[in-house]
Steps between C-alpha positions, in 0.01 A plus 500: 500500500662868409637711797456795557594797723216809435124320559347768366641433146311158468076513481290187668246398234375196698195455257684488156417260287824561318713379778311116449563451144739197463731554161637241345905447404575679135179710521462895468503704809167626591694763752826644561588348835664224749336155423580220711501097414184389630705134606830639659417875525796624263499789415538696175462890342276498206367780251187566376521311134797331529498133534517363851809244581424213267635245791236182522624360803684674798797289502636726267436820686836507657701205600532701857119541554321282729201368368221247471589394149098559332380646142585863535199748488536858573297750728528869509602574856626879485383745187651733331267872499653695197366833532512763153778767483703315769842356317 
């Protein structure tokens, strides 16, 4: 899960429906944002349209990562807000 050191940077949106969606490996990212491996809880930065990491089983995550060796599926756990005119 990210840290973080200013709360008030980061909004609560306990109700989002976007925050449920399960992704599949290879498929286009609905949001900018952390997603995390819904089997080992990896985690990985992914932007809107791009493809998220392809990887079909989490054995090949990283050889360091501890994890409970499943089909990889991907949840949005922290968004990305892009706000217009900010750089």
């Amino acid at each position: 899960m990210p840290n973080y050191k200013d709360p008030t940077v980061f909004g609560h949106r306990p109700t989002d429906p976007n925050f449920d969606k399960i992704c599949e490996p290879g498929q286009a990212t609905p949001f900018s944002g952390i997603y995390q491996c819904t089997s080992c809880t990896f985690e990985v930065v992914s932007t809107q349209g791009h493809p998220l990491p392809p990887t079909k089983t989490c054995t090949a995550h990283s050889t360091s990562w501890k994890c409970k060796h499943g089909l990889v599926r991907w949840r949005l756990v922290a968004a990305a807000i892009h706000v217009s005119g900010n750089a």
